[in-house]
C-alpha positions in Angstrom: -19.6 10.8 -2.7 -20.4 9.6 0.8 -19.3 11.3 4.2 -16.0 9.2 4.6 -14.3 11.7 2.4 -15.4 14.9 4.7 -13.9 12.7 7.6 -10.7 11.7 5.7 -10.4 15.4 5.1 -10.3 16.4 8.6 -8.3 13.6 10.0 -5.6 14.0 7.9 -5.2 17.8 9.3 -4.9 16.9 12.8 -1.8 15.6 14.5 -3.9 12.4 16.0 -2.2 9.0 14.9 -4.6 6.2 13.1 -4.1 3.0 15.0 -5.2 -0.3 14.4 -7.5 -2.5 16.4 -7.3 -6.1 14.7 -3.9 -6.6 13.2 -4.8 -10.9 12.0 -1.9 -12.3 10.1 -2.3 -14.2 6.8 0.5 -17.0 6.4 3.9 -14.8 6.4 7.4 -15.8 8.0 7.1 -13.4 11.0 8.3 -14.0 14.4 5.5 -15.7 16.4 5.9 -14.0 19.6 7.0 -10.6 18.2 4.2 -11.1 16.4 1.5 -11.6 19.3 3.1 -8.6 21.1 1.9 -6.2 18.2 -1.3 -7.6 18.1 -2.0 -7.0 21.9 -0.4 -3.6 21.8 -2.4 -3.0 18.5 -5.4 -4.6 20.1 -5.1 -2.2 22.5 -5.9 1.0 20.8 -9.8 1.5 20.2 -9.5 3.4 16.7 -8.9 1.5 13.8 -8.1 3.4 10.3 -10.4 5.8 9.0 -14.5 4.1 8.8 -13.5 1.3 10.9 -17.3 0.4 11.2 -16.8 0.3 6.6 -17.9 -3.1 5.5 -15.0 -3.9 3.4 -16.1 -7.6 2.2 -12.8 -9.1 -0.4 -10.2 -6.5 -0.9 -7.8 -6.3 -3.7 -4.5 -4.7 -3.0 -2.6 -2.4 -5.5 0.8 -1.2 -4.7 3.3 1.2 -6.5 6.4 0.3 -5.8 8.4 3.4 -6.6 5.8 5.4 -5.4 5.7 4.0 -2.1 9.5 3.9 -1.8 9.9 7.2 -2.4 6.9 8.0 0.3 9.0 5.5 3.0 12.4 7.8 1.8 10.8 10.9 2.7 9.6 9.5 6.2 13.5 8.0 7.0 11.8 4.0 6.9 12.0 1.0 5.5 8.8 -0.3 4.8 8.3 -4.2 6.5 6.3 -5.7 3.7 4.8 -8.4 5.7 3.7 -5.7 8.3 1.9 -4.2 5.9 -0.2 -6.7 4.2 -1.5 -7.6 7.8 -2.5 -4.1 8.3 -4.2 -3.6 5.0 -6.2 -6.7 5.0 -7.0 -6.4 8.4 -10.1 -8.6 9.1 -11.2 -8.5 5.6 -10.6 -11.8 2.9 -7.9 -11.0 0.2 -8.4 -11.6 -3.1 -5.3 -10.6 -4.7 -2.3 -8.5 -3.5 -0.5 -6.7 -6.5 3.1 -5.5 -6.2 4.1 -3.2 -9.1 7.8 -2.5 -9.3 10.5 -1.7 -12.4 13.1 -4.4 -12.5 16.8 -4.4 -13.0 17.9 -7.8 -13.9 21.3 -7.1 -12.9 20.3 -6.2 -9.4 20.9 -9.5 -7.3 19.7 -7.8 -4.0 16.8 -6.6 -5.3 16.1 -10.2 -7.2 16.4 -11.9 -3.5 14.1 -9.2 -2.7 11.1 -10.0 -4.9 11.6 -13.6 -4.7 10.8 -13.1 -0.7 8.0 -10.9 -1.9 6.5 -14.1 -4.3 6.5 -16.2 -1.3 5.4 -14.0 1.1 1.8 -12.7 -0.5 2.0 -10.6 -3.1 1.7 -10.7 -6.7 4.2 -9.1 -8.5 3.7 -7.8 -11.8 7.3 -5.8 -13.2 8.9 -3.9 -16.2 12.2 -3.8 -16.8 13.6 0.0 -16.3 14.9 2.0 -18.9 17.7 3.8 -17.9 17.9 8.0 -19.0 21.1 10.1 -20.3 20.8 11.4 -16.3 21.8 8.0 -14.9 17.9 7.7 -13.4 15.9 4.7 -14.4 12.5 4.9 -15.0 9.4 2.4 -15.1 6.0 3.9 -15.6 3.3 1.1 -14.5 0.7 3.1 -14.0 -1.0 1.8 -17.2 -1.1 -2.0 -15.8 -2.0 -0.8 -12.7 -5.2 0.6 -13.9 -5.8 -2.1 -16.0 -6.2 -4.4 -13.0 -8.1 -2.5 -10.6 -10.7 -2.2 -13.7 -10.3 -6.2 -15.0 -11.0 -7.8 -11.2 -13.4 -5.2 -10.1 -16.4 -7.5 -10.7 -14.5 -9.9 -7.9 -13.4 -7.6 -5.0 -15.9 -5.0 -3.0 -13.0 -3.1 -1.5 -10.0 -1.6 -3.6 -6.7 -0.7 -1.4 -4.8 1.4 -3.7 -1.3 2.6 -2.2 -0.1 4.9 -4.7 -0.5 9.0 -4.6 -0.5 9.4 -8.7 -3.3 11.1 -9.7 -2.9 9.4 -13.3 -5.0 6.6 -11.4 -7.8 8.8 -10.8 -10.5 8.2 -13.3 -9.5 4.5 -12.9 -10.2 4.5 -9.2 -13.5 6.9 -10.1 -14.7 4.3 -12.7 -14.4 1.3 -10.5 -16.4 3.5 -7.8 -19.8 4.0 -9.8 -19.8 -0.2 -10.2 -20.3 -0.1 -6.4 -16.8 -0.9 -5.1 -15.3 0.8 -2.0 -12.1 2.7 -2.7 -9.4 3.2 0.3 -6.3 5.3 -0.5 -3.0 4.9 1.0 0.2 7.0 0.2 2.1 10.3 1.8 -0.3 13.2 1.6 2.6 15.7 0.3 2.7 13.2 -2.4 -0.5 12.2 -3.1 -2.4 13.8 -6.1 -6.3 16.2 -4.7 -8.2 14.3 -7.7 -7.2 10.8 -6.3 -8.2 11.5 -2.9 -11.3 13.5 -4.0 -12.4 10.2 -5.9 -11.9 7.8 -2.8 -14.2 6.8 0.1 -11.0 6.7 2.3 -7.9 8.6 2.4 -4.9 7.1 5.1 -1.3 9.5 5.1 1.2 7.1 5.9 2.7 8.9 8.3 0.0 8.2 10.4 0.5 4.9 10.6 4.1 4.2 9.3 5.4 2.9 13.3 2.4 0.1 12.4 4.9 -1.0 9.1 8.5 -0.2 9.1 11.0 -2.3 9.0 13.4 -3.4 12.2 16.8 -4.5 12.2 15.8 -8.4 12.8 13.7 -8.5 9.5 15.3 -11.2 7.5 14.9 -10.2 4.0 16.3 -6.8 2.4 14.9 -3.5 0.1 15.8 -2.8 -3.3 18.1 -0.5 -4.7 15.4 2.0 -5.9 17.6 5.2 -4.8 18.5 6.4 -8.9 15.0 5.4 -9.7 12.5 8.5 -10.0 8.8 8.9 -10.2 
């Protein structure tokens, strides 16, 4: 394991926000002027993430749905989706950016809400819930999840995982010894110690979570995920 990991440790004790220096947009229906304010305010700031110097070379993007609604509830935001695939990428070249989500066909809002997602830059890859005697809904991807960040690994250098389940550990730790970079992004008060012991880069979203939530003039809306659990 190299030093990034003593440095994520100790960053993510101190009350010091991450900021971003490049924020370069890929092709995503955002306001063009809003949008060139955030990038001369993000400009700006001199710190960028966590290893800012990294040499990140293709990333691949692998986002937990649930998991990272449930990290957005806990913070009181909405996530801005095309907010945030700007700030992953950064100045890097995507390869592929996964969005793994249970599904509830019935759901209109949340259909309109991955049809925007389709056309917007991700990749969604979904499960239809199952629905418990509780009234929760359930639906566990963590299997295809893991099955992808091990598949493309010979094609990306950098993995961007934003998920805090430790199930995703020796995944993350296999794709590590082939030589590819790992960054971690999810809540720390939900993110598993053997996930963030196995990556090169650890970012608590509460660091950076003014850089991706949602405003009231975002033209697209969340889904329905409140009877959903982890």
């Amino acid at each position: 394991m190299n030093q990034n990991k003593n440095i994520v440790k100790k960053t993510s004790q101190t009350s010091h926000p991450i900021k971003v220096q490049q924020y370069n947009s890929p092709s995503l229906s955002m306001n063009e002027d809003k949008h060139n304010e955030e990038i001369d305010f993000l400009e700006d700031n001199q710190e960028m993430f966590l290893d800012r110097n990294a040499n990140r070379g293709r990333v691949a993007i692998f986002i937990d749905g649930s998991n990272l609604f449930y990290a957005a509830l806990q913070l009181g935001i909405e996530i801005d989706y095309a907010k945030l695939l700007v700030l992953l990428i950064r100045d890097s070249r995507l390869l592929r950016a996964f969005f793994y989500t249970g599904v509830d066909r019935t759901n209109d809002k949340q259909q309109g809400f991955l049809l925007w997602m389709r056309r917007n830059g991700y990749r969604l890859v979904t499960k239809d819930v199952v629905q418990f005697p509780d009234g929760s809904k359930k639906a566990n991807l963590d299997v295809e999840i893991a099955v992808d960040i091990l598949n493309l690994a010979p094609y990306y250098d950098t993995a961007i995982l934003v998920s805090g389940d430790g199930d995703l550990a020796y995944a993350i730790n296999t794709v590590s010894y082939k030589g590819v970079r790992v960054e971690v992004l999810s809540l720390r008060s939900m993110t598993s110690d053997s996930l963030i012991n196995v990556a090169d880069c650890f970012i608590d979203i509460d660091s950076i979570k003014q850089y991706i939530q949602k405003d009231s003039q975002s033209e697209y809306c969340y889904p329905e995920l409140s009877n959903f659990r982890i």
